[in-house]
Predicted model as a PDB file, atoms N, CA, C, CB and O in Angstrom, pLDDT in the B-factor column:
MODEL        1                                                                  
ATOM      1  N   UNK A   1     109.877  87.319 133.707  1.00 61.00           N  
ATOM      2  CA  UNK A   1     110.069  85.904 133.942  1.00 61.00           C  
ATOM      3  C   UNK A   1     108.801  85.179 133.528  1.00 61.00           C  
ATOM      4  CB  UNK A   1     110.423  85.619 135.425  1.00 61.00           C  
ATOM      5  O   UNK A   1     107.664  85.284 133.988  1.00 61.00           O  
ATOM      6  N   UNK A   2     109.191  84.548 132.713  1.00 67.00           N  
ATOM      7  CA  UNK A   2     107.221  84.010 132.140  1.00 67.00           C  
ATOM      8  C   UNK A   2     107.669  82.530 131.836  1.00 67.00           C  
ATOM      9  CB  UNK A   2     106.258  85.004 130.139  1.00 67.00           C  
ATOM     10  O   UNK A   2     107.008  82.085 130.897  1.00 67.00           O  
ATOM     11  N   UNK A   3     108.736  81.476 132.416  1.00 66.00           N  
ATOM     12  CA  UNK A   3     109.214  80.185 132.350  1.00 66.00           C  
ATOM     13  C   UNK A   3     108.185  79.450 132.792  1.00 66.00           C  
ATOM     14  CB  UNK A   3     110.403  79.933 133.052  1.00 66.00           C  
ATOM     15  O   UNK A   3     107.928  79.466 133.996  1.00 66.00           O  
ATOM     16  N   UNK A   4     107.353  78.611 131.823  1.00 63.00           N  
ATOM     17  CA  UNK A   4     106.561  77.503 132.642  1.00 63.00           C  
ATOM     18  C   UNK A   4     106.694  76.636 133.921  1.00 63.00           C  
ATOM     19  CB  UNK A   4     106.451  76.687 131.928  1.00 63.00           C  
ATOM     20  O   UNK A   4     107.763  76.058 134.118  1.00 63.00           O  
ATOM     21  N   UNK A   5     105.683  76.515 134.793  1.00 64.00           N  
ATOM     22  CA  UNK A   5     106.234  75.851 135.879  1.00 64.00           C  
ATOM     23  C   UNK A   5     106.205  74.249 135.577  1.00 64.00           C  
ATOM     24  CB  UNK A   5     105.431  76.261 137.184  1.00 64.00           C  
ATOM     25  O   UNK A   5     105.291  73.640 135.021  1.00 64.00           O  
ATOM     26  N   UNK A   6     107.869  73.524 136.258  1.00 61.00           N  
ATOM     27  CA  UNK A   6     108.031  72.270 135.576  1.00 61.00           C  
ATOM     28  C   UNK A   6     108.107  71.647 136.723  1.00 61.00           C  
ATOM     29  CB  UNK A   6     109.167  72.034 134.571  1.00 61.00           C  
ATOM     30  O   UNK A   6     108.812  72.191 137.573  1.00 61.00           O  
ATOM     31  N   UNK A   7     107.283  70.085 137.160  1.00 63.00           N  
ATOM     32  CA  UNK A   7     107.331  69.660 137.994  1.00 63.00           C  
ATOM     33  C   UNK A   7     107.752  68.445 138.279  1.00 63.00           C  
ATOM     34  CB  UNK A   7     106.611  69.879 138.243  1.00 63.00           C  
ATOM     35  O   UNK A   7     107.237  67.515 137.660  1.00 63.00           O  
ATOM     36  N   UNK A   8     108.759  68.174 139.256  1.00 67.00           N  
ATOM     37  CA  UNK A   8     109.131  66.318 139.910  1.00 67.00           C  
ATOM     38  C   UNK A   8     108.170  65.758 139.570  1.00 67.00           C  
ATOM     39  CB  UNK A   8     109.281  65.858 141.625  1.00 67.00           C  
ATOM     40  O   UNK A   8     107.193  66.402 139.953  1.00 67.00           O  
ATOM     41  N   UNK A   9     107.818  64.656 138.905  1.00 66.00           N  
ATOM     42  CA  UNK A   9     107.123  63.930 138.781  1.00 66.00           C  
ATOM     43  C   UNK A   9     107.311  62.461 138.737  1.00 66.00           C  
ATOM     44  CB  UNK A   9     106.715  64.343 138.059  1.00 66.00           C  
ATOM     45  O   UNK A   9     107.618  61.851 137.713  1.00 66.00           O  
ATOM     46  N   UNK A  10     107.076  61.829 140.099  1.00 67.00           N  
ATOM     47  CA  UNK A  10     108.100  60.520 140.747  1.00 67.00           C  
ATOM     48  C   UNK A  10     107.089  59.414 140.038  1.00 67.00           C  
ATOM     49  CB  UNK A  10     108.271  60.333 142.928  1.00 67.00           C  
ATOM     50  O   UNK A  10     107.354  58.307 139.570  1.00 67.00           O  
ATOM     51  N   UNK A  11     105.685  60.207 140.145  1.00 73.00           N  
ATOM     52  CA  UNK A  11     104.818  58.911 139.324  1.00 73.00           C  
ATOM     53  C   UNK A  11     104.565  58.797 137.826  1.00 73.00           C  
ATOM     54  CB  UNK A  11     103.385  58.872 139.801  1.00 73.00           C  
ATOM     55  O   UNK A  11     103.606  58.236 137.296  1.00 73.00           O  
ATOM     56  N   UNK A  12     105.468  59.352 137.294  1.00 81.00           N  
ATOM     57  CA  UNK A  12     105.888  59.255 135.425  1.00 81.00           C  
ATOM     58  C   UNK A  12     106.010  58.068 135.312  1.00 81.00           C  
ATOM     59  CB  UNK A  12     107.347  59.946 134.709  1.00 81.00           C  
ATOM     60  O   UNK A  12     107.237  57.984 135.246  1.00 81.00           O  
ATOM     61  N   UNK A  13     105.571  56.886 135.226  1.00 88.00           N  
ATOM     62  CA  UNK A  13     106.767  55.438 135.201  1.00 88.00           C  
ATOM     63  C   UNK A  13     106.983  55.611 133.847  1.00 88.00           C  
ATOM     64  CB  UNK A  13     106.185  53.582 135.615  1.00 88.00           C  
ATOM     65  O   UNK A  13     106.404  56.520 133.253  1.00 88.00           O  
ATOM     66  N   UNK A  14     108.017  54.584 133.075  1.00 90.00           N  
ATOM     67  CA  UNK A  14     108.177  54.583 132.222  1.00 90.00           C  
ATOM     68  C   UNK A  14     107.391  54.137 130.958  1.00 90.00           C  
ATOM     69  CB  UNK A  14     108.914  54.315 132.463  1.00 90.00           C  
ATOM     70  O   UNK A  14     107.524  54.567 129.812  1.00 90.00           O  
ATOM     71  N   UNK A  15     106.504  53.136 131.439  1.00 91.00           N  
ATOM     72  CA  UNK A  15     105.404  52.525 130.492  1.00 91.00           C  
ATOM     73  C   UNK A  15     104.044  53.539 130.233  1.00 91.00           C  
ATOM     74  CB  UNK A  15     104.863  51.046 131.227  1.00 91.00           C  
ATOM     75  O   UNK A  15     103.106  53.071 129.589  1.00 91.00           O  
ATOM     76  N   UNK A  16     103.972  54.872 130.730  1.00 90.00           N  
ATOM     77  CA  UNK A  16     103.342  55.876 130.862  1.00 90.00           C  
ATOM     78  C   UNK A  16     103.725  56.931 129.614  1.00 90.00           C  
ATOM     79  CB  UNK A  16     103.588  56.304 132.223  1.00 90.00           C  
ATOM     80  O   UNK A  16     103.170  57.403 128.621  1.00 90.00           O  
ATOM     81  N   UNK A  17     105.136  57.009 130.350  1.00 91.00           N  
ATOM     82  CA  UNK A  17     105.587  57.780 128.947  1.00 91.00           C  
ATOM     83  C   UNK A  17     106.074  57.633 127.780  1.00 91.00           C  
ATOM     84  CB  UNK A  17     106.223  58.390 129.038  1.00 91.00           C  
ATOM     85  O   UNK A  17     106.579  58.518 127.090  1.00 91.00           O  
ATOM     86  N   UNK A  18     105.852  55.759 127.342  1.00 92.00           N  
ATOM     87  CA  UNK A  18     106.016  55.268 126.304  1.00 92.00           C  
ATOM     88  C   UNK A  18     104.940  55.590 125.490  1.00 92.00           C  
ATOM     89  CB  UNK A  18     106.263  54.086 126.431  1.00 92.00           C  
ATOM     90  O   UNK A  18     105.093  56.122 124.391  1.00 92.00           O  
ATOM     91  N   UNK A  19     103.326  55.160 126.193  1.00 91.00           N  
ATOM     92  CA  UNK A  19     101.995  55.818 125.659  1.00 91.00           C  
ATOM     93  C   UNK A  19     101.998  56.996 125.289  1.00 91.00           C  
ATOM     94  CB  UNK A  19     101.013  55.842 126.470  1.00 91.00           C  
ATOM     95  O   UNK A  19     101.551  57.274 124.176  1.00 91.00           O  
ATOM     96  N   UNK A  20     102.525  58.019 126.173  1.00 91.00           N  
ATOM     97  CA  UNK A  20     102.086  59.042 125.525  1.00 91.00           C  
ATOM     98  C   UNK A  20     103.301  59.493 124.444  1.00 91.00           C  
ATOM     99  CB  UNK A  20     101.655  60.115 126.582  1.00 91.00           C  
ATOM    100  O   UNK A  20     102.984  60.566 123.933  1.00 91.00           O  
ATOM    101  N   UNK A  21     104.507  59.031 123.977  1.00 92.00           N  
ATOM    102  CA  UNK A  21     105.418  59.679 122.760  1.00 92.00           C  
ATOM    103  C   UNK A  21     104.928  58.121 121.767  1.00 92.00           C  
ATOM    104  CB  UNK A  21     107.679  60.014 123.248  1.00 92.00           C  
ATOM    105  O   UNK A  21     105.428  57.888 120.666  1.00 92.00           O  
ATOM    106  N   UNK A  22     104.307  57.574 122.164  1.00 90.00           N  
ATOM    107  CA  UNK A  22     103.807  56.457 121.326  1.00 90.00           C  
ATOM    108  C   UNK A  22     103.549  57.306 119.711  1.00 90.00           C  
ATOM    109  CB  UNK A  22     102.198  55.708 122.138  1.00 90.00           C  
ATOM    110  O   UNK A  22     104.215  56.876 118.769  1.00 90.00           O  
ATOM    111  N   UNK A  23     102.941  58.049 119.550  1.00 89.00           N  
ATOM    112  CA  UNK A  23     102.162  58.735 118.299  1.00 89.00           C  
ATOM    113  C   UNK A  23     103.699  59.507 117.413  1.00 89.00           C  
ATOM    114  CB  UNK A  23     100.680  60.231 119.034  1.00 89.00           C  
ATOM    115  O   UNK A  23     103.887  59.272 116.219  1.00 89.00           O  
ATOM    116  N   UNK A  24     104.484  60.241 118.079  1.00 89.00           N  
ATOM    117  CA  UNK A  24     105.245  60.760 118.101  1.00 89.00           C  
ATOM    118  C   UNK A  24     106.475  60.065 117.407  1.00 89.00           C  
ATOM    119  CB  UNK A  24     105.212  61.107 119.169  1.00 89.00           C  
ATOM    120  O   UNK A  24     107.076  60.462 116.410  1.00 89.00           O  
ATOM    121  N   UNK A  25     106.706  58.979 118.131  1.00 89.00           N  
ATOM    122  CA  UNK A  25     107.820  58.028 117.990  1.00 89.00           C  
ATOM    123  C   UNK A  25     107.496  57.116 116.695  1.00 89.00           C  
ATOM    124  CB  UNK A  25     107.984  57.114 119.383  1.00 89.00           C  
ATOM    125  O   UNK A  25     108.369  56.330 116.323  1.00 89.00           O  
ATOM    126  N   UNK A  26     106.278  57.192 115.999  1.00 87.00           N  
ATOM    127  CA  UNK A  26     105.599  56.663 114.900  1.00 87.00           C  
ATOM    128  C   UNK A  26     106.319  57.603 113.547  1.00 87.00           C  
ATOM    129  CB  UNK A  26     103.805  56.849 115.157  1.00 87.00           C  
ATOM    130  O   UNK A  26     107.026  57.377 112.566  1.00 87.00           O  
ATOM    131  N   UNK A  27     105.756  58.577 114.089  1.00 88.00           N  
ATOM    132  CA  UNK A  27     106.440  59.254 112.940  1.00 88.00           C  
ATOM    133  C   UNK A  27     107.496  59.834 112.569  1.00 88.00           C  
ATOM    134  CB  UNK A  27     106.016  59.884 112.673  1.00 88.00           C  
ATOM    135  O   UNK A  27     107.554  60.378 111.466  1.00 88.00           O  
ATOM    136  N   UNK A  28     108.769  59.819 113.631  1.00 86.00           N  
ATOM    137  CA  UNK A  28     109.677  59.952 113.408  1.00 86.00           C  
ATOM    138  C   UNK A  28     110.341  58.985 114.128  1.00 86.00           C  
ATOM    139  CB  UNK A  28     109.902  61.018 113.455  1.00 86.00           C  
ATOM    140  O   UNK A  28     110.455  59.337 115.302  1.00 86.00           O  
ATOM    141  N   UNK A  29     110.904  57.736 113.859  1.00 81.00           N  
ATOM    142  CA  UNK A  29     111.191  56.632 114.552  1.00 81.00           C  
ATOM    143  C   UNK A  29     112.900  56.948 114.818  1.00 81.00           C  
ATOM    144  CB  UNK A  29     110.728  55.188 113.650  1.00 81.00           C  
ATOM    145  O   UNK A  29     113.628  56.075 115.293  1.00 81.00           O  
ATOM    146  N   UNK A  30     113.348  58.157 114.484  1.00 85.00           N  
ATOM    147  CA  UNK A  30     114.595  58.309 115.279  1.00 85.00           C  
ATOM    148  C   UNK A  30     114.824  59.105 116.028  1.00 85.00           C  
ATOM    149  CB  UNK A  30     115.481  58.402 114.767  1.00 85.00           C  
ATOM    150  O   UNK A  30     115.944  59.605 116.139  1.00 85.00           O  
ATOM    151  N   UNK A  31     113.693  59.465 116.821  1.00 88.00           N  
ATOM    152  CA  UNK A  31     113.191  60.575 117.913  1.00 88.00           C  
ATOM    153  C   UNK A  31     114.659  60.172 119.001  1.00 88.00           C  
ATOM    154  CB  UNK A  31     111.153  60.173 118.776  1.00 88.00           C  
ATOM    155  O   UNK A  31     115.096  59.023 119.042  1.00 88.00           O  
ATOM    156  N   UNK A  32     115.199  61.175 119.719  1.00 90.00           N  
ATOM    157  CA  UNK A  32     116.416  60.942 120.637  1.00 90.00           C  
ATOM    158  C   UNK A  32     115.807  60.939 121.460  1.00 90.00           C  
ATOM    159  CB  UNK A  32     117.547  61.721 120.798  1.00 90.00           C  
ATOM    160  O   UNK A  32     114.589  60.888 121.286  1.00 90.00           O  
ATOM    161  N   UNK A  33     116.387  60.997 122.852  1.00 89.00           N  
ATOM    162  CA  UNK A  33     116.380  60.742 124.023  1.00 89.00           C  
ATOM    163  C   UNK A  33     115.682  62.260 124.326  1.00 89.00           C  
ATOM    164  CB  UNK A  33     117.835  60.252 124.635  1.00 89.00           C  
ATOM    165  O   UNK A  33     114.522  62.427 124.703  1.00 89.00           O  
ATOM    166  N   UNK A  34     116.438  63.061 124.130  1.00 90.00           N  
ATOM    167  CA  UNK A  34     116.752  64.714 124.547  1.00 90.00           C  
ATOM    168  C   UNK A  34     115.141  65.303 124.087  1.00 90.00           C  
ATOM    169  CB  UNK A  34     118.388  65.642 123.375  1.00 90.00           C  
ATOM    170  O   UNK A  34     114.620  66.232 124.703  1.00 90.00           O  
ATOM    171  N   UNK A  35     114.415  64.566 122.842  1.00 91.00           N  
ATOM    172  CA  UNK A  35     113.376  64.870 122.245  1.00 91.00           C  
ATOM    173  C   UNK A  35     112.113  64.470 122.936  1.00 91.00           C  
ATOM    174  CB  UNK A  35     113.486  64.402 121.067  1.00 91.00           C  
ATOM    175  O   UNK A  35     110.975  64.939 122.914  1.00 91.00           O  
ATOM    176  N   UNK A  36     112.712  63.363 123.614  1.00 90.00           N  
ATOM    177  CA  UNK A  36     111.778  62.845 124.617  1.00 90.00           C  
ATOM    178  C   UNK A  36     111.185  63.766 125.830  1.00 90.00           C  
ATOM    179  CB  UNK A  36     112.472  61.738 125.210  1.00 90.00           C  
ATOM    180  O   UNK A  36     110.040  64.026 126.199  1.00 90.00           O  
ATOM    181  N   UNK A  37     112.643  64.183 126.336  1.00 89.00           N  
ATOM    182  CA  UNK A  37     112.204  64.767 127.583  1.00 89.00           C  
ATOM    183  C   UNK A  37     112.247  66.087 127.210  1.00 89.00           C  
ATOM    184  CB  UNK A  37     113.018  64.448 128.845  1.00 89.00           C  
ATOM    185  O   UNK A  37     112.479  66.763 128.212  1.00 89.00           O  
ATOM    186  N   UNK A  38     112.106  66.896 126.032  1.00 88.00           N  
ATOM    187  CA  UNK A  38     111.783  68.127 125.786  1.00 88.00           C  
ATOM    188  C   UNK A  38     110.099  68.140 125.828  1.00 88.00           C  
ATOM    189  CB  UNK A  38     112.477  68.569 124.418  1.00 88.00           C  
ATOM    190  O   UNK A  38     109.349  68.956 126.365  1.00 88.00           O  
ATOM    191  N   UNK A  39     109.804  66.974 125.088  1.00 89.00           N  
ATOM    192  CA  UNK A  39     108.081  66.888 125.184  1.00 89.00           C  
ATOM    193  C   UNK A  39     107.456  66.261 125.977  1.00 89.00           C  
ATOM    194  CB  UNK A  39     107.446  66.417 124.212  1.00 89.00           C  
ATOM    195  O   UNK A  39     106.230  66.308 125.882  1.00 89.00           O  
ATOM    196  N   UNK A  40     108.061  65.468 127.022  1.00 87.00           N  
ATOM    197  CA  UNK A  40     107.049  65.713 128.157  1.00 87.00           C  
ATOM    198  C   UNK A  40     107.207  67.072 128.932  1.00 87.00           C  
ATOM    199  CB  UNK A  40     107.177  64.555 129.206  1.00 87.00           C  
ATOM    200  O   UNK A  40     106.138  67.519 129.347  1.00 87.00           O  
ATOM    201  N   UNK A  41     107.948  67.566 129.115  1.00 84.00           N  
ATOM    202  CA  UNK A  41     108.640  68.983 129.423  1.00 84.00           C  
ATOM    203  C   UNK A  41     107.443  69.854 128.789  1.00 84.00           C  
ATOM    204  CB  UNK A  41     110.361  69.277 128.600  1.00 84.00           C  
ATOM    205  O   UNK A  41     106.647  70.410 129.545  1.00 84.00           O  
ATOM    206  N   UNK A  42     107.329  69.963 127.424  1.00 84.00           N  
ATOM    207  CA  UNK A  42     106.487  71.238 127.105  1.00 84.00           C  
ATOM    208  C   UNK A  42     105.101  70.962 127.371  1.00 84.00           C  
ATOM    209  CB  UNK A  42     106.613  71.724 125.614  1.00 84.00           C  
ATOM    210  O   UNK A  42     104.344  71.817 127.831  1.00 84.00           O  
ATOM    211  N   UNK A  43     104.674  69.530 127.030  1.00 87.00           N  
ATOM    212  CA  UNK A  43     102.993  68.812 126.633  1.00 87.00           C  
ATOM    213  C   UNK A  43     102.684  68.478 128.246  1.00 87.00           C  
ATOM    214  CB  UNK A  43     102.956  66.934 125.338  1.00 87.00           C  
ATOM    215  O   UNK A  43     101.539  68.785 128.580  1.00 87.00           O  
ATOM    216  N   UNK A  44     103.435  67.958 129.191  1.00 84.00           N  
ATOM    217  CA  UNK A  44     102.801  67.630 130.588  1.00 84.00           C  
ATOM    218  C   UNK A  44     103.551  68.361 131.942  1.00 84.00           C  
ATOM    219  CB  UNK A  44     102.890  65.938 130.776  1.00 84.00           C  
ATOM    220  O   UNK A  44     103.678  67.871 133.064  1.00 84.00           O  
ATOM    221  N   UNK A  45     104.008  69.715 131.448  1.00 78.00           N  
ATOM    222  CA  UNK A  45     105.170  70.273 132.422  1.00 78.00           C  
ATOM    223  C   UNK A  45     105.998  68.853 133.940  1.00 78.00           C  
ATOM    224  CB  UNK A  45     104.083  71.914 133.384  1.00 78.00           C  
ATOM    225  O   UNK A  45     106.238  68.920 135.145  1.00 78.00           O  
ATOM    226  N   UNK A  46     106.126  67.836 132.895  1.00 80.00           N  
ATOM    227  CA  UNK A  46     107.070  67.245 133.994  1.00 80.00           C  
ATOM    228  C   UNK A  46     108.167  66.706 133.763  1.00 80.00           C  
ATOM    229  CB  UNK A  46     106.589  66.370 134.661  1.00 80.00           C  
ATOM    230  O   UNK A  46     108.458  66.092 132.736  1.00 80.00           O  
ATOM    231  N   UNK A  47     108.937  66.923 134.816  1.00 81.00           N  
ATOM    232  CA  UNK A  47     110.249  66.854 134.594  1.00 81.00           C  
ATOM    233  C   UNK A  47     110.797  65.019 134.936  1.00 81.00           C  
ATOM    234  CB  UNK A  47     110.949  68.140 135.665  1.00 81.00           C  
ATOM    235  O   UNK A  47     110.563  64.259 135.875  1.00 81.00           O  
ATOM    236  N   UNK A  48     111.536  64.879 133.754  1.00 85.00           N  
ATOM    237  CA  UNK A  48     111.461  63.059 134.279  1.00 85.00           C  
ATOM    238  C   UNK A  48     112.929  62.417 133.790  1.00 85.00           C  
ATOM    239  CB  UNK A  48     109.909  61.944 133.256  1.00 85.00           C  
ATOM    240  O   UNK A  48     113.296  62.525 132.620  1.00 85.00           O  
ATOM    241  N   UNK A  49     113.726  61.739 134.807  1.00 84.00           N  
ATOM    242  CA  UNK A  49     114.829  61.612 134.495  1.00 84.00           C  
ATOM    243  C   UNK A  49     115.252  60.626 133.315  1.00 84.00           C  
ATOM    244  CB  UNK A  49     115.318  61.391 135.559  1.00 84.00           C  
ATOM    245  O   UNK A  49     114.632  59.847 132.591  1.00 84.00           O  
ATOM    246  N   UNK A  50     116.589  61.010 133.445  1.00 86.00           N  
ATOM    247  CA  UNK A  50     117.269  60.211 131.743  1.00 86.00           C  
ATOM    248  C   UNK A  50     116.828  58.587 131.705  1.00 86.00           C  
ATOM    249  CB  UNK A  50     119.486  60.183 131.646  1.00 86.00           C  
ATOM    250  O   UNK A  50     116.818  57.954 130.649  1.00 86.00           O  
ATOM    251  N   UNK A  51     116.538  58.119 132.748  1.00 89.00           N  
ATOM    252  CA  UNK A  51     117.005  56.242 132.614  1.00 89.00           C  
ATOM    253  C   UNK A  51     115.284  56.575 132.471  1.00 89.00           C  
ATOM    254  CB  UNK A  51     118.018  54.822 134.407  1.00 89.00           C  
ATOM    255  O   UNK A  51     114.996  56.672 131.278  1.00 89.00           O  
ATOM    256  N   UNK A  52     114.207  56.751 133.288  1.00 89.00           N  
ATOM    257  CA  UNK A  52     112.476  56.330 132.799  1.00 89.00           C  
ATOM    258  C   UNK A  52     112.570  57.199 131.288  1.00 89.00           C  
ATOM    259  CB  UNK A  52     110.823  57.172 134.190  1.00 89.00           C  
ATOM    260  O   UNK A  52     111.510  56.998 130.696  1.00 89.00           O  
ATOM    261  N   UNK A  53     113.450  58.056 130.508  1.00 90.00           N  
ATOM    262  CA  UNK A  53     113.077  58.668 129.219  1.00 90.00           C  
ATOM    263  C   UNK A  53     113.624  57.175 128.566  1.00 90.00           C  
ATOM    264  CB  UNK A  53     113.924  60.376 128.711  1.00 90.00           C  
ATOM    265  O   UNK A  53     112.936  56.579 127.737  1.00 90.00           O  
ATOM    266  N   UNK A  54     114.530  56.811 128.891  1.00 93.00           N  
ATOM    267  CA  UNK A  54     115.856  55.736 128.273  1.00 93.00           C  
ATOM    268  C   UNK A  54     114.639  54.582 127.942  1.00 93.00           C  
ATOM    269  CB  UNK A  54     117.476  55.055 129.756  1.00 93.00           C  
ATOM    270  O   UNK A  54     114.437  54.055 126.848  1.00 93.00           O  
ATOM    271  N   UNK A  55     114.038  54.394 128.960  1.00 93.00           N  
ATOM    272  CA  UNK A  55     113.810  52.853 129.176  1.00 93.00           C  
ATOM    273  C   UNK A  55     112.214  52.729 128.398  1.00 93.00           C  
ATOM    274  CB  UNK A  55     113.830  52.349 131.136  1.00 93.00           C  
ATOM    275  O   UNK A  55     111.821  51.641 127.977  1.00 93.00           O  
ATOM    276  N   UNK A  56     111.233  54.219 128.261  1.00 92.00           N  
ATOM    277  CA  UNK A  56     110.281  54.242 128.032  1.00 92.00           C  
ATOM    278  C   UNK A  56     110.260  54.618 125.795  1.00 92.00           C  
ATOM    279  CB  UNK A  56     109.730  55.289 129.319  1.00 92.00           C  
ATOM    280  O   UNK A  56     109.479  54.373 124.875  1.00 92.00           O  
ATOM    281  N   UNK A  57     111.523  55.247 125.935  1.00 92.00           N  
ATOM    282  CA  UNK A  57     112.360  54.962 124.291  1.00 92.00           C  
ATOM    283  C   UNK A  57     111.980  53.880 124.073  1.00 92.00           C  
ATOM    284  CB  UNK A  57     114.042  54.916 124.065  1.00 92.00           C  
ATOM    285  O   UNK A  57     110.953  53.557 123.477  1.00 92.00           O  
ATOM    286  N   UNK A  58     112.843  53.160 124.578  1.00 91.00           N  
ATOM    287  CA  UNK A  58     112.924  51.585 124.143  1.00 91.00           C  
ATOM    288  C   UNK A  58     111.510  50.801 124.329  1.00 91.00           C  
ATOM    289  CB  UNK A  58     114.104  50.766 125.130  1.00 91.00           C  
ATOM    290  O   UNK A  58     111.380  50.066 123.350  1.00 91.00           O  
ATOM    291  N   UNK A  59     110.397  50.675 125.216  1.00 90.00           N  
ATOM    292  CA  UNK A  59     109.287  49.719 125.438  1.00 90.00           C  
ATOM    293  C   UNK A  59     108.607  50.320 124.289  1.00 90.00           C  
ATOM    294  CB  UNK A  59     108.461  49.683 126.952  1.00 90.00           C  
ATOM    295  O   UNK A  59     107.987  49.428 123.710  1.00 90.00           O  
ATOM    296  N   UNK A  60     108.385  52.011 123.427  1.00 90.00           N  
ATOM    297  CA  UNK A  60     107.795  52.759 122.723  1.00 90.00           C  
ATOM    298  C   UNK A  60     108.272  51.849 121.355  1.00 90.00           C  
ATOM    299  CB  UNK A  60     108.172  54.341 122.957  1.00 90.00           C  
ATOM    300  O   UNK A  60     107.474  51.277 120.614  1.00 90.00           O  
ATOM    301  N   UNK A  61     109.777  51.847 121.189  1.00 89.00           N  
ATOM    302  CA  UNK A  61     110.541  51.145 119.808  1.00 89.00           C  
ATOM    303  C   UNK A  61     109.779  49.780 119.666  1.00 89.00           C  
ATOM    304  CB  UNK A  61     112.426  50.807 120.019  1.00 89.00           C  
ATOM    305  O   UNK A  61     109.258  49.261 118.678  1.00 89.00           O  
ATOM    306  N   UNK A  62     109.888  49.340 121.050  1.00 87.00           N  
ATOM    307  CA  UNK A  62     109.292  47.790 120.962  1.00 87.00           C  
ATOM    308  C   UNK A  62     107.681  47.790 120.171  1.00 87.00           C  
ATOM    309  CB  UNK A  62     109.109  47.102 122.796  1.00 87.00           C  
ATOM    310  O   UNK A  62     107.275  47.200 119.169  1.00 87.00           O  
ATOM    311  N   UNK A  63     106.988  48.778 121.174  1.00 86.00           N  
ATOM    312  CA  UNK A  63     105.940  48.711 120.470  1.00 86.00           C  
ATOM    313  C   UNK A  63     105.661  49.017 118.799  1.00 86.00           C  
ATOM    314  CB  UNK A  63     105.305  49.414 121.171  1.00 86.00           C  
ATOM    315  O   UNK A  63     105.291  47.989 118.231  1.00 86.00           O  
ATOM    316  N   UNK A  64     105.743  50.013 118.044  1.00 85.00           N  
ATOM    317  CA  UNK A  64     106.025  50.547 117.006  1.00 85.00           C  
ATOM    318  C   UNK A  64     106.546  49.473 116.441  1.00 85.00           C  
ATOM    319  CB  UNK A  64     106.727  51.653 117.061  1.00 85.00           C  
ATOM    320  O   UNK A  64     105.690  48.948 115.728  1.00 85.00           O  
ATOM    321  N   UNK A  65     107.735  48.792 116.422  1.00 82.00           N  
ATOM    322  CA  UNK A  65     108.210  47.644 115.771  1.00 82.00           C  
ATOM    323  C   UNK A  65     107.073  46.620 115.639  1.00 82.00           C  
ATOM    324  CB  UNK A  65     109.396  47.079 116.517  1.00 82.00           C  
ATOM    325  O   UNK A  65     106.703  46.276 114.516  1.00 82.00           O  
ATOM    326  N   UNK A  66     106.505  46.118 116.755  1.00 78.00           N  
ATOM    327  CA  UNK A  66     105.539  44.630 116.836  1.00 78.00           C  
ATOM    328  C   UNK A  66     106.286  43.847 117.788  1.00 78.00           C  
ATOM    329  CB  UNK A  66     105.374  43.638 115.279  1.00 78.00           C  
ATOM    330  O   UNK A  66     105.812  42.714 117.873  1.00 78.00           O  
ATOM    331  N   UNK A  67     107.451  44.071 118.660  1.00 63.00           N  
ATOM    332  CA  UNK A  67     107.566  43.240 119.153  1.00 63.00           C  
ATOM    333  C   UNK A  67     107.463  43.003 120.567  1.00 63.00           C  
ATOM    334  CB  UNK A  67     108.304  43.021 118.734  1.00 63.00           C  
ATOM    335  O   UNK A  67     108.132  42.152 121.153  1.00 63.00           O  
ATOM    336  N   UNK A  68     106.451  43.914 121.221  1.00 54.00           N  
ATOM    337  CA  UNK A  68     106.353  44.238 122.500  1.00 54.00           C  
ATOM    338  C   UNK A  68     105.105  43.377 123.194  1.00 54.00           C  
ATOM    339  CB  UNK A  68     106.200  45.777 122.566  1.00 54.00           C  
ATOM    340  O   UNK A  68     104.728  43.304 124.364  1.00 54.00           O  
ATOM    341  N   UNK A  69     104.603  42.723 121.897  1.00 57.00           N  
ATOM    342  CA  UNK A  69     103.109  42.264 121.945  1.00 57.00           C  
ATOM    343  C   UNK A  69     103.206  41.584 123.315  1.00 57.00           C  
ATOM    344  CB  UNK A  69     102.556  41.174 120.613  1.00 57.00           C  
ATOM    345  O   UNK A  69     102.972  42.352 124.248  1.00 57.00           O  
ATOM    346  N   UNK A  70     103.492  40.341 123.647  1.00 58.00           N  
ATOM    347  CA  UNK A  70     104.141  39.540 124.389  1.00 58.00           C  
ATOM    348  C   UNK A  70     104.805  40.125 125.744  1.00 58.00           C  
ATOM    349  CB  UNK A  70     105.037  38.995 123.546  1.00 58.00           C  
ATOM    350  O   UNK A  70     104.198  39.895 126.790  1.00 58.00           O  
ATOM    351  N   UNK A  71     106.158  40.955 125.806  1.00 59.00           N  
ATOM    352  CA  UNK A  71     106.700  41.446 126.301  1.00 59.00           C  
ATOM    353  C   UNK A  71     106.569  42.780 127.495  1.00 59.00           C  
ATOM    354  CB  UNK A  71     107.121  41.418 125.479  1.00 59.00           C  
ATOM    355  O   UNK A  71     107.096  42.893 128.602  1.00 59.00           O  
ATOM    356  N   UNK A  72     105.766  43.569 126.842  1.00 58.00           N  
ATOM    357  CA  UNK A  72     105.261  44.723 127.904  1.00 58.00           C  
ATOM    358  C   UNK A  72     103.139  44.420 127.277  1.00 58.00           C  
ATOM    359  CB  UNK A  72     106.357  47.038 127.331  1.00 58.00           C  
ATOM    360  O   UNK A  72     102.771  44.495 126.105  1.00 58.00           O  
ATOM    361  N   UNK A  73     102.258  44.127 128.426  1.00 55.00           N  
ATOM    362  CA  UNK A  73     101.336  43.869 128.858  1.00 55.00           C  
ATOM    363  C   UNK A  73     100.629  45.637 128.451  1.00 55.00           C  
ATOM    364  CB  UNK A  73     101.580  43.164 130.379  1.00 55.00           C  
ATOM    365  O   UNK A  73     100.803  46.751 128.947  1.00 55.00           O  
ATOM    366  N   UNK A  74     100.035  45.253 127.633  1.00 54.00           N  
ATOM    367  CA  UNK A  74      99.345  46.938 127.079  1.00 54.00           C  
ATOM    368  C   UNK A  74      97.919  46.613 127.334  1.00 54.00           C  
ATOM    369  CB  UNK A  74      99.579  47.507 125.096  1.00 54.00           C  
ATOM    370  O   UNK A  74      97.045  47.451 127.109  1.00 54.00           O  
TER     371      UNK A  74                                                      
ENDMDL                                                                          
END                                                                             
């Protein structure tokens, strides 16, 4: 049994894990959902549900696009 240990992590917010797939989401700007939470999964062993992956997609798109300037406070 050699499965990394993966942990609840209630203080992930979503504007957290927009920063960190920020780099990620650059270079492949049609990164899924599922891709999301595979790599916080492998890079920060935490486990983080579908709507903060959903919602931190989208503030990440915003950014990357230009149009978050305004909108989410970086």
């Amino acid at each position: 049994h050699k499965c990394p240990r993966v942990f609840d992590n209630k203080n992930a917010k979503s504007k957290w894990v927009a920063m960190q797939i920020l780099d990620k989401l650059k270079s492949n700007s049609s990164m899924i959902v599922n891709d999301v939470v595979n790599y916080t999964r492998s890079r920060f062993t935490a486990r983080i549900t579908s709507s903060t992956t959903y919602k931190a997609r989208k503030i990440a798109l915003a950014i990357v696009e230009g149009d978050a300037v305004k909108q989410y406070a970086i």
